[in-house]
Structures are given as C-alpha cells and as structure tokens.
N, C-alpha and C positions, 0 to 999 in steps of 0.2 A: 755424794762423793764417789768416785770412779771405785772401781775393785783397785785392788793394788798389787793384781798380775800384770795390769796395764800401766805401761813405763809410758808416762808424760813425755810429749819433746817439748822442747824448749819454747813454747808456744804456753804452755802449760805452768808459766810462773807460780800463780796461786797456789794450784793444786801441787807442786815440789815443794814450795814454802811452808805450807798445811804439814807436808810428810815431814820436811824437816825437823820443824818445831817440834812434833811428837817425837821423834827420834832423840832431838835435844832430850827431850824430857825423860824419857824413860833413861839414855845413860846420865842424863843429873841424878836421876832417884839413886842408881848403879854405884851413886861415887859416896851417898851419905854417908856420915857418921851415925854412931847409934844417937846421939845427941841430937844431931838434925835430923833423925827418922821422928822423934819423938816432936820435934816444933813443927814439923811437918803433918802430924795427927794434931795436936792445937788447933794450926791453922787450917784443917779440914781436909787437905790436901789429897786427891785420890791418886790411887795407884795407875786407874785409865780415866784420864779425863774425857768423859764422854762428849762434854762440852766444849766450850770455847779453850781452845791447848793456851794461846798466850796468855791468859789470865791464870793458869795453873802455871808456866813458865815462868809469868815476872812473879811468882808468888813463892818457888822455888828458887827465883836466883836471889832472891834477899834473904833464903839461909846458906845459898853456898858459900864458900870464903871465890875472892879474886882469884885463887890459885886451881879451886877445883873448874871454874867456869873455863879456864883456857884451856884445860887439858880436855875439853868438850868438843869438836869440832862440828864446826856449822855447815861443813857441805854434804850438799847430797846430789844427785844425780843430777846435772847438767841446772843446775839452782846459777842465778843469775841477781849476783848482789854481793856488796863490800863484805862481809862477815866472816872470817876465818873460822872463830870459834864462840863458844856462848858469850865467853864477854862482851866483846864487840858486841852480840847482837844487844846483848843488856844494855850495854851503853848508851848505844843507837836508840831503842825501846824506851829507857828513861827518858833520852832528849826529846824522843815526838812525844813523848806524855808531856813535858814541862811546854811545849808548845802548843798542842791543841787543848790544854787544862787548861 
C-alpha cells in the first residue's frame, strides 16, 4: 500500500476505495453506542483492522442501526462510484454477496 502522503489521482480507484472503507470504518466505530461497543467485542471486532477493512465493515454495519449508517459519508478524495454514504455502500455490498454466494 502506497504511504498516504501520497494522494491517488483518479487513476488510483482501488487504492481511494481501500482509504475509503477504513475511513468508513473508524467514523462507524465514532458513532457506537455503549451497546454496540460491547457486540462489537463478541464479535471480535478490532479497533484497526489490520486485515481485510470490508470484512470488519460488513461486520460493523450489522450492528449499526439504518440511521447511523447515512449520517456516515462514503466519499473521499476524487472516489469514483454511486455510494453517498455507508448505507448505500451496505446495500450495494449485501447485493454482490447475494450474487456471487
């Protein structure tokens, strides 16, 4: 992965999308309840996913409610794709799983 003093041009989909998601994610953590901090330690959930971000992301938006996911915004620097904010991308993310499952 590039450093990330180095701003992707638009050429650089992957690598904005990558930044995105972890940005998702850490203001998802941002918006918990003390309730969902705690299902969120259940279901193992780290603070920095070191790993694969989408699979801590779709793992976190099944405890946010619909309401905190929109107040999440999914853009980032010159990101190139439908998604306004976390929902959408949720939605989107569930459907290509019910298709390629």
């Amino acid at each position: 992965m590039p450093c990330y003093c180095h701003t992707p041009d638009s050429s650089g989909q992957k690598e904005i999308e990558e930044r995105c998601k972890a940005r998702m994610y850490f203001l998802a953590q941002s918006v918990l309840t003390k309730d969902q901090i705690e299902e969120c330690k259940k279901n193992n959930l780290k603070m920095i996913p070191m790993e694969n971000v989408n699979d801590h992301l779709c793992k976190i938006c099944k405890i946010l409610t619909e309401e905190q996911m929109k107040k999440i915004s999914a853009f980032y620097f010159q990101i190139e794709w439908p998604h306004n904010n976390l929902w959408e991308w949720h939605l989107k993310h569930c459907e290509d799983d019910k298709i390629n499952n």
